[in-house]
N, C-alpha and C positions, 0 to 999 in steps of 0.2 A: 274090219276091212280098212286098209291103208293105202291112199295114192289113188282112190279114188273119185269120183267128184261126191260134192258134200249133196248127206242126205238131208230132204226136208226135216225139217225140227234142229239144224245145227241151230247152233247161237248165232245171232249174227252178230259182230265184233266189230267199234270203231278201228278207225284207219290210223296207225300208229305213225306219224308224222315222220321222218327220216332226217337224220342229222344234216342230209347234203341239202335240202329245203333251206332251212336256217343260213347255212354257208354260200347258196347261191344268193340268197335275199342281201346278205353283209355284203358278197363279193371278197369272199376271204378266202376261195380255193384256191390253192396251189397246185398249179397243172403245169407238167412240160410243156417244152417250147412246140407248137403244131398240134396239139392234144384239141378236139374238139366235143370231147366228155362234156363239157363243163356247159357246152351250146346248146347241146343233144337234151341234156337234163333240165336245161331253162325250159323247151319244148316239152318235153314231159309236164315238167312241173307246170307248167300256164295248161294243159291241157288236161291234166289230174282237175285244177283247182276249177276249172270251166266244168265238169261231170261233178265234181262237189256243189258247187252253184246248183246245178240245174239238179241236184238232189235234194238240195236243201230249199230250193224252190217247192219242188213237188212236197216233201214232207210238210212244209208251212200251210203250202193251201190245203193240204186235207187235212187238217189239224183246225185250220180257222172255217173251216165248210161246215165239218161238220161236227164238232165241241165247242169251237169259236174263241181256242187256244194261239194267243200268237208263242211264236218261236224266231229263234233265230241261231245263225249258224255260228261257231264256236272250234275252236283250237285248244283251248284249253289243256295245260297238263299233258302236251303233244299227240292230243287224242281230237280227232274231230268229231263232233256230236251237232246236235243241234238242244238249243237252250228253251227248257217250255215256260212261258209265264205264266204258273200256274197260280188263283186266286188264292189271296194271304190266308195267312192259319192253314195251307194246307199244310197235314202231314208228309213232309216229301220223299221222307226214309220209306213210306208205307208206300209210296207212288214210286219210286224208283226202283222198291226189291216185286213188287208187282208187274211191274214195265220187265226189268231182268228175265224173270220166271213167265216170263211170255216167250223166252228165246231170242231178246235183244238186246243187247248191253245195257244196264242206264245205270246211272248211278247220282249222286246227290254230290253237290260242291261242298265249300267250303261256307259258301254264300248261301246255303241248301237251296240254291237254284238244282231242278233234275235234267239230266244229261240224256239223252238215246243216241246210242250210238250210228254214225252214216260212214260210208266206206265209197269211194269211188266204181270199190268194183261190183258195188250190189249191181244185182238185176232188178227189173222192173217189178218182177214178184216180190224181190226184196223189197225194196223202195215200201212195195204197198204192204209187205209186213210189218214193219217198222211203224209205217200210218196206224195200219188197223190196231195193233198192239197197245198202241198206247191211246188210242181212240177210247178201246176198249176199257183199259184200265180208268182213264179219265171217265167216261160213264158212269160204270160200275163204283170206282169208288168216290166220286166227285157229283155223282147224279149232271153233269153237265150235260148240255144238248146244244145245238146250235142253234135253236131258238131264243135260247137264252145269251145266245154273245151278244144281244143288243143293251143287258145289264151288264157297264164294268163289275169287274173282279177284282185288279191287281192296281198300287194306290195309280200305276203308270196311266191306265185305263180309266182310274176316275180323276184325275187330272184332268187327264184330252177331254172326257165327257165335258166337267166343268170349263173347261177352255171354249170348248164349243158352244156350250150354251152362254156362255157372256157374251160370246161374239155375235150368235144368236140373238139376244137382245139388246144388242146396239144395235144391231144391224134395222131391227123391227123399232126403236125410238126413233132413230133419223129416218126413216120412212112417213 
């Protein structure tokens, strides 16, 4: 069936970033004289990247709720994703063809940080597929729980711990 709305179990597929994005950021388009194209597409563009915001909001909090995975939103390779910091040594080639074969884009960098892909125009089912997906894969193959996000993972998270706790105990000396 073609040209219909997509059935549950599509993929769901980052948001392929568009070359006039880039061009309105520089201010390098070239529009005739009275052409207000160029206005129209700022408005778009600030309002795309406001529903990416508040997607990439939503996916971070149920990612840290409840695996206690931070993430963060990403451009990258003109694909928008959101970036999981997942704890070292994991395998992430195994966490991203996982994450995929859920029915959500992911893939692995260069960096083998893992990628899930977010799209402007998910729905909120979307949105929470995306979550659950990778919730799921995280669980299953990470045994993680959000019980557990009060132990760092990643060296980022045990830095801050350690940062914390010295501050911690000055804070309790000059007391």
């Amino acid at each position: 069936m073609t040209g219909g709305p997509p059935v549950r179990g599509t993929k769901l597929e980052a948001w392929r970033i568009p070359p006039v994005w880039k061009q309105l950021q520089e201010m390098s388009l070239s529009v005739p004289e009275g052409s207000t194209v160029p206005q129209k597409q700022e408005q778009l563009m600030s309002a795309t990247l406001a529903v990416l915001d508040s997607i990439a909001k939503d996916v971070r909090g149920g990612l840290l709720e409840t695996v206690g995975i931070e993430s963060y939103f990403s451009t990258q390779e003109n694909r928008c994703s959101m970036v999981l910091e997942l704890p070292e040594n994991t395998d992430t080639e195994l966490v991203a063809r996982a994450i995929d074969a859920e029915n959500v884009e992911a893939w692995r960098d260069a960096q083998n940080k893992v990628h899930i892909a977010v799209n402007p125009w998910y729905s909120t089912k979307d949105v929470d597929q995306t979550v659950l997906s990778a919730i799921k894969v995280i669980h299953v193959l990470l045994g993680i729980h959000a019980s557990d996000a009060e132990q760092p993972k990643t060296f980022k998270q045990k830095l801050l711990k350690s940062i914390h706790e010295i501050l911690q105990i000055q804070s309790n000396t000059k007391k």
